[in-house]
N, C-alpha and C positions, 0 to 999 in steps of 0.2 A: 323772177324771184325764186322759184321753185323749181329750180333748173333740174333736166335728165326725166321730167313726168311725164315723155311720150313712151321713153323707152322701159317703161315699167308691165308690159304684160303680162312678158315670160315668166318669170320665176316667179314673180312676186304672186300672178294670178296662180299659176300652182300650188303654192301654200294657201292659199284663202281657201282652197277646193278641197282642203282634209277636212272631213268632218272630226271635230272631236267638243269636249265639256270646255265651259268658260273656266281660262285657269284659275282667277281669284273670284270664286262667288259674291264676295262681301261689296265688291263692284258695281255701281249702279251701269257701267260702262261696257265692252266688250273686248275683252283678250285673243290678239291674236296666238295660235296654240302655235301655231309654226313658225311663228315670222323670226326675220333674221337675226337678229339679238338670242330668241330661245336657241336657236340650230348654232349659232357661233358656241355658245351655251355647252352643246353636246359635242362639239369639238375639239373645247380646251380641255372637258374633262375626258375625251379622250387620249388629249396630247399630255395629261398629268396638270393642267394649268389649274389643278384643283383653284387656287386662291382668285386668279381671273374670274375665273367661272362664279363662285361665287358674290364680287363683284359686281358684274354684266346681270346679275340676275336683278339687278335693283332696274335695270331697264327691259329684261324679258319678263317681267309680273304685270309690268301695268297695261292698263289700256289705253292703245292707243290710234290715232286716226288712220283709215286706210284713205288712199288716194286714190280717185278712181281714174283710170290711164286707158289707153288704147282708142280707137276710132270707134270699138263698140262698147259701151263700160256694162252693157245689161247682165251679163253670167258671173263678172265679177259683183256688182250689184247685188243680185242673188244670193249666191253663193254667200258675203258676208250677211245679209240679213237674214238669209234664212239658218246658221249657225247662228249667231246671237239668237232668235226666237228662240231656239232650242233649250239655249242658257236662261233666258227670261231677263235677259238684258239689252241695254241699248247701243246698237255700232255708229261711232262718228265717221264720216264719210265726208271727202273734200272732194268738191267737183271746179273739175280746176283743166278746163278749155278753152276759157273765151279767146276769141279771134286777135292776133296781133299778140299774145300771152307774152308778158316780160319784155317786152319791149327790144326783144333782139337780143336780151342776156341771156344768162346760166340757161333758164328755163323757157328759151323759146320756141316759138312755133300755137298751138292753138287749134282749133276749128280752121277751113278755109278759108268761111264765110258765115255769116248770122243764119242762112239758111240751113248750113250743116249744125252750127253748132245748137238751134230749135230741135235736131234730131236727137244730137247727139242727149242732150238732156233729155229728153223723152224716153230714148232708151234705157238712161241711169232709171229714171223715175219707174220704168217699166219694171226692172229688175229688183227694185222696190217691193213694188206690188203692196198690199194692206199692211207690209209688217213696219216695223218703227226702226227710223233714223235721224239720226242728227244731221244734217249736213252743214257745213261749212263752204259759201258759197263765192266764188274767185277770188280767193286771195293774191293782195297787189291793184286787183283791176280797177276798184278806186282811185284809190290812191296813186297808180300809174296815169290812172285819167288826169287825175290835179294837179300831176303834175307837170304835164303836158307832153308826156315820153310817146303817144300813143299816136301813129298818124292820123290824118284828120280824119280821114273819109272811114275811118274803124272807131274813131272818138266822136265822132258823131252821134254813131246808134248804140254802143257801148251802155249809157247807164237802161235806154228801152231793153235792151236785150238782156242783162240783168234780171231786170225787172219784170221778163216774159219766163226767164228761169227762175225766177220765185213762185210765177204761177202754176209752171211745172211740176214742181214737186207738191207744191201744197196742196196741190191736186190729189194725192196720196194720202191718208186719213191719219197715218201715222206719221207724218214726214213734218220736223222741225226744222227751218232754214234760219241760220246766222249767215247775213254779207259780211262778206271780211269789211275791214276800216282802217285798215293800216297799222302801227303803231305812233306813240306819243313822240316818238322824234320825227317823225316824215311829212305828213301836210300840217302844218303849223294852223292854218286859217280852218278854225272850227264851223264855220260858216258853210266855209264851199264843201266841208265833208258832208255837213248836214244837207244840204242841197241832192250833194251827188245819191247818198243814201235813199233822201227821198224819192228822186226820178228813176231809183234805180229800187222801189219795191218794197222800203223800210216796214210801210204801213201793214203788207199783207205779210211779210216774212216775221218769223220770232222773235226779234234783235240783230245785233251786228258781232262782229269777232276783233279781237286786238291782240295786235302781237303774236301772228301767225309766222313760226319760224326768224323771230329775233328772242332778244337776248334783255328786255325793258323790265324794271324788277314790277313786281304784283302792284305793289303800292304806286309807282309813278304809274304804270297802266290806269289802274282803276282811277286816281284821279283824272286821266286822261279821258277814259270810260264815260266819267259821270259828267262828264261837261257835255259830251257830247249825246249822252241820257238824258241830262236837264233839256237841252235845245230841241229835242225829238221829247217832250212831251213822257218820258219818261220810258224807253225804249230797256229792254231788258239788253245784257248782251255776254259773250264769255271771252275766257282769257286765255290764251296758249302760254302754257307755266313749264312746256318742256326744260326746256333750257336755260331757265333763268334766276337760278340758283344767287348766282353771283351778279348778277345786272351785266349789261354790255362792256364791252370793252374798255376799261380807263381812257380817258383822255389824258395826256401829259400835262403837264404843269401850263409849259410853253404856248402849247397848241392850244390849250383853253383860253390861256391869255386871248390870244391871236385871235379866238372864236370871236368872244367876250367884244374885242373893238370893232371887227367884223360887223359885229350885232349891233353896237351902236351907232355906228355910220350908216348899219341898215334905217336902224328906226327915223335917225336926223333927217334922211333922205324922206323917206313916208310922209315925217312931221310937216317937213317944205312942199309937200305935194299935195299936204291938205293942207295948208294955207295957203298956198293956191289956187286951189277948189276954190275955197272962202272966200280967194279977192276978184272970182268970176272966169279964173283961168282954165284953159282947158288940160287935164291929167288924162294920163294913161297908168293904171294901175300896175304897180309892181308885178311883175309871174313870178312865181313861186321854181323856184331853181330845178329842173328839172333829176338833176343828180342829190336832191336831198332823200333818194330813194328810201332806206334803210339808216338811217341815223341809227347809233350808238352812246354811250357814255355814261358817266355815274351822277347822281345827284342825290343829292337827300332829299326824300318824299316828299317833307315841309316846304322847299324847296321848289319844289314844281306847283305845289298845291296853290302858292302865290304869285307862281310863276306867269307873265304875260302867254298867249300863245307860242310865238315862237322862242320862249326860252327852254326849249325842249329838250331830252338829252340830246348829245352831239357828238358826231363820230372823229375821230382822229387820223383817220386814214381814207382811203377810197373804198375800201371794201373790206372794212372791220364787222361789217355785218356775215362774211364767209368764214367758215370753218374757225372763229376765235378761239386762243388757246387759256386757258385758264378758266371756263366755264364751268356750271354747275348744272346738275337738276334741280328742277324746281318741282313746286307744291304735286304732290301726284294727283291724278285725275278723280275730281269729287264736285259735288253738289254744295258740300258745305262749305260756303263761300264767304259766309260771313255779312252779306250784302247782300238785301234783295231787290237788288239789279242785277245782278252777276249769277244765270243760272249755273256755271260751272267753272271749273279751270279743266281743263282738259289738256292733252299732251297731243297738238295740231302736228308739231313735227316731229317725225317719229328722233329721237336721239339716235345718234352713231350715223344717221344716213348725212351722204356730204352735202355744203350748198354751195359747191361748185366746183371746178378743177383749180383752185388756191392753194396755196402753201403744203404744196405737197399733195393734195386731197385727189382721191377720184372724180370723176364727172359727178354732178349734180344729182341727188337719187343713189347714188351708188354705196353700199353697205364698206363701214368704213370702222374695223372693229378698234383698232388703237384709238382713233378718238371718242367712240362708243364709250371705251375705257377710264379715260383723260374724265369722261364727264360724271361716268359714274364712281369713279375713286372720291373726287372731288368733295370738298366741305361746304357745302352750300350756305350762305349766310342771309338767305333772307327768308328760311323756312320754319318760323315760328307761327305758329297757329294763328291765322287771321281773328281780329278781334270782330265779337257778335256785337251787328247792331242793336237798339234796345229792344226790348220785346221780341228778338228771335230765340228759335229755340238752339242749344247748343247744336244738336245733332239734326238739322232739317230732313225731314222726310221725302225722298227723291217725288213722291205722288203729290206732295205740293205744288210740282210743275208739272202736274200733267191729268189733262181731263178724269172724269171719273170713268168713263166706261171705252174700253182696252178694244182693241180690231180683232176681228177673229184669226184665231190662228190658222198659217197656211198649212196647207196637207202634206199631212208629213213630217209636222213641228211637234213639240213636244209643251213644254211648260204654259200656260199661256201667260200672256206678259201684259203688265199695264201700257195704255196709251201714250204717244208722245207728247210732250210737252204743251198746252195750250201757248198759242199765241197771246202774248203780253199785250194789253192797251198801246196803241201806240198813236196816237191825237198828232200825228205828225204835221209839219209848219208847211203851207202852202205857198213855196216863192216862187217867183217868175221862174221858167224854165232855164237851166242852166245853158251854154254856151262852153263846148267842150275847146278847155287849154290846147294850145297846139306846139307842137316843139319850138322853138325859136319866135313864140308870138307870147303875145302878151295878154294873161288870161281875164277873164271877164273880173268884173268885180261880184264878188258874191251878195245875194240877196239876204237881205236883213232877217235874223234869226227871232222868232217870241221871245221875250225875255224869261229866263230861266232864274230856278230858284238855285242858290250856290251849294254846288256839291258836297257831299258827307265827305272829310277829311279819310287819307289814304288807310288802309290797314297796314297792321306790322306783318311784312311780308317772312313768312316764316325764315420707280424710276425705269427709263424708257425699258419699251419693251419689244423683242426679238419680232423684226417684220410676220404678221398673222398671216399661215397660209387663207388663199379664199375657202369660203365656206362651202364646201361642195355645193352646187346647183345653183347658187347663189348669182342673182343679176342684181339689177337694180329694183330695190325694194321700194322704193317713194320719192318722192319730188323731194328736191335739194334746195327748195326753193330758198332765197336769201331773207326770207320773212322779216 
């Protein structure tokens, strides 16, 4: 999903290694000062692109997630957390290696083995050391597990190994971990996500992540969020809002149709297989299509909110989840969420980097400033201010989520900064041990979820140009992942 995230060391870890001030103070988050969006920045407005430049800055201000890349991640590690301490803010960090990673797409390859990749997280965590981060933890690897993309003898140990990388970091006094969870178009069956969550660490980690590197708007997320919140017992979790301005891709008139009786032939089929059950017959449960990776599509919030499980958004092509044209930004990186479920939206993938060598695009991770552009010209239309739930306050105070007393600062840091986030309640559901999907088989049926109370209704989600030379020194900035 996250394709070109091995070959990110060079350049990108070169820019993490300037010291300088967090560029937006008012930030609960961390500003990279160098990264590719600011340096294209100082290019235009050397090439006269005054008006560009201008533009692109709406993507070089915010804060946004580093990726952590290479066989050793510990100095890049470092290096971002001990620059945010300086600021007195917090760096989101994606650690994104697990073994068999993307399933042989954009963003393959991974750890070799469970054995390296225990390392490979220790060093992240090492690089850590007492100061505070967010981590966002393997996006896709769920949800690749449900769907059965993952070979077996890797889908195996997949959600323990997960779940031995939550203990990793947490190990670290400051260290908040979200498991990625897919998004609302991709494992339909809220069940088996809750399951995979569970075996894979839900309990001791933060919450979970949604919509890391797609296109799903705020409102169908968060409903999506909160089902999957109710069934965990009330699990916090965040939202990746880079991109999603404009929700995913249209689906056509046609092709919805075509979904639409798709979908009901699915259900007829289900309905006869439990009546079935019923008359003493023996079934084999439906697998969940392994190519439902990345769903797309538009729907109205209302919409999903009633919607069954799989009436999810739906993509129209094969890979409308890669580089879409017509996108937006979405909500910028904040606390005030509106929902206290939702510590944050944050920007997982960085905008302008590709999700993979599609329509034209560079490899996966690679800095891609014409569409950087496309997204930040863009009129976003679902960026009205999420509405507060009752009794919150307009403005949440970021030390609402986070203990009261702060790690000390490392040697050599300046400001000293509040602690990370306290881990949320999470009373999570104790089901049989899952049984990992496999490609071409037919996946178990998932265990029965507590009965959850019904989720809070969604919030109101708030001409060409001359080929860009590259941006001197410029590699690949961040995983392309197909989120």
């Amino acid at each position: 999903m996250c394709a070109g995230a091995l070959s990110l060391a060079g350049t990108a870890c070169e820019a993490l290694t300037e010291d300088d001030d967090n560029l937006d103070a008012t930030s609960p988050f961390w500003v990279e000062p160098r990264g590719p969006a600011a340096r294209q920045v100082r290019v235009w407005q050397e090439q006269g692109r005054e008006d560009d430049a201008v533009v692109l800055q709406r993507i070089a201000k915010e804060p946004m997630a580093v990726w952590l890349t290479g066989d050793d991640p510990k100095a890049q590690a470092e290096s971002v957390t001990r620059q945010s301490e300086r600021s007195g803010v917090i760096p989101v960090l994606v650690a994104y290696n697990i073994p068999q990673r993307d399933c042989g797409q954009y963003s393959s390859g991974g750890a070799p083995d469970a054995a390296h990749y225990r390392a490979w997280a220790a060093r992240a965590a090492a690089g850590i050391g007492a100061r505070r981060a967010w981590i966002v933890l393997e996006p896709d690897a769920l949800a690749q597990w449900a769907s059965g993309c993952v070979p077996q003898a890797a889908a195996k140990q997949r959600l323990a190994l997960i779940a031995q990388a939550v203990r990793i970091f947490k190990s670290k006094p400051g260290v908040s971990v979200y498991i990625d969870a897919g998004n609302p178009g991709w494992i339909r069956d809220h069940n088996m996500m809750v399951t995979a969550l569970t075996e894979a660490g839900i309990a001791e980690a933060d919450g979970f992540a949604l919509n890391v590197s797609n296109f799903h708007t705020t409102a169908v997320t968060r409903a999506y969020g909160d089902r999957l919140s109710a069934l965990l017992g009330g699990a916090h979790y965040v939202i990746d809002t880079s991109r999603n301005g404009n929700g995913p891709l249209p689906v056509p008139p046609e092709d919805g149709k075509k979904k639409k009786d798709e979908h009901k032939k699915e259900k007829e089929k289900e309905k006869e297989k439990e009546d079935g059950k019923e008359a003493g017959k023996e079934q084999q449960p439906v697998p969940q299509a392994a190519g439902a990776r990345r769903a797309v599509g538009t729907r109205e919030p209302e919409d999903v909110e009633e919607a069954e499980p799989e009436e999810g958004e739906e993509e129209h092509e094969p890979e409308s989840w890669c580089n879409p044209p017509g996108r937006a930004l979405g909500t910028p990186p904040t606390t005030a969420t509106g929902n206290p479920r939702i510590d944050a939206f944050l920007w997982i993938k960085r905008p302008g980097e590709s999700d993979g060598a599609c329509r034209g695009a560079p490899p996966a991770g690679r800095w891609w400033a014409e569409y950087a552009l496309e997204l930040a010209r863009a009129t976003p239309s679902h960026l009205a201010p999420p509405s507060l739930e009752p009794g919150q306050p307009e403005v949440p105070l970021l030390p609402s989520v986070l203990p009261a007393d702060p790690p000390s600062a490392a040697p050599g840091g300046g400001a000293e900064s509040p602690a990370a986030p306290a881990p949320a309640p999470v009373p999570a559901p104790v089901p049989a041990p899952a049984t990992a999907p496999t490609a071409g088989t037919a996946q178990g049926s998932a265990p029965a979820a507590p009965p959850a109370a019904p989720p809070a209704g969604p919030p109101t989600d708030p001409p060409a140009e001359k080929p860009v030379p590259p941006v001197p020194g410029t590699g690949p900035a961040g995983p392309g992942h197909h989120g």
